[in-house]
C-alpha positions in Angstrom: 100.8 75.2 144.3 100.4 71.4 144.8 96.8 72.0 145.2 96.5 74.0 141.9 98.5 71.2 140.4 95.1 68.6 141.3 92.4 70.7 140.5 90.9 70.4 137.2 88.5 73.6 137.4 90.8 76.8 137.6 89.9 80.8 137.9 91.8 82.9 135.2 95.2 83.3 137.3 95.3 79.4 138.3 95.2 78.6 134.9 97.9 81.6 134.1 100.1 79.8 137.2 99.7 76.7 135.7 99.8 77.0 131.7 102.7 80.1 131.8 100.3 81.9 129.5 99.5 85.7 131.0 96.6 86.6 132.2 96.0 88.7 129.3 96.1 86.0 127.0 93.5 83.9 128.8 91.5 86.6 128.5 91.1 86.9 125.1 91.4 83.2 124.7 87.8 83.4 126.8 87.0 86.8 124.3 87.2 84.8 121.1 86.0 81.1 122.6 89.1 79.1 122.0 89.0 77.5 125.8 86.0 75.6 127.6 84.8 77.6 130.7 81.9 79.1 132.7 81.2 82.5 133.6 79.1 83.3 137.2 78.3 86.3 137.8 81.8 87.8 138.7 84.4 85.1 137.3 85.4 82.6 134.7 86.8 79.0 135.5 88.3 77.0 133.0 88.3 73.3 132.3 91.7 72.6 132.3 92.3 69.4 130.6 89.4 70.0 128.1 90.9 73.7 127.3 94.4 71.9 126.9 93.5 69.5 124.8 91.8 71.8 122.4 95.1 74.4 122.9 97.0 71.4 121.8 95.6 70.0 119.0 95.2 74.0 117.5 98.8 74.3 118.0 99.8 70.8 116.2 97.6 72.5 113.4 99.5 75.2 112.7 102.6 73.3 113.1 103.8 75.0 116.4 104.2 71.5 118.0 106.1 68.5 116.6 104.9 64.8 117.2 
């Protein structure tokens, strides 16, 4: 886990691990474009602090997040 925890690039099920989100959810957070990534031929990685940083500010949007 600690080396999940220093890696910035994750596949689908680090970023589930690490986020708490399912792996389902990623998934159509890739669908509809709402996290950065890149896609090789078989799998998707995920900028992690880029993807949470855009998670986060959506969420303060619709006011699921206090300051």
């Amino acid at each position: 886990m600690e080396e999940i925890e220093n890696k910035n690039i994750l596949t689908i099920k680090e970023f589930s691990l690490r986020t708490g989100l399912s792996v389902k959810a990623i998934r159509k957070l890739i669908i509809d474009h709402k996290l950065v990534f890149i896609k090789t031929t078989q799998k998707f990685y995920i900028d992690y602090a880029k993807s949470m940083e855009i998670l986060w500010n959506r969420w303060k949007k619709v006011g699921v997040l206090d300051d």
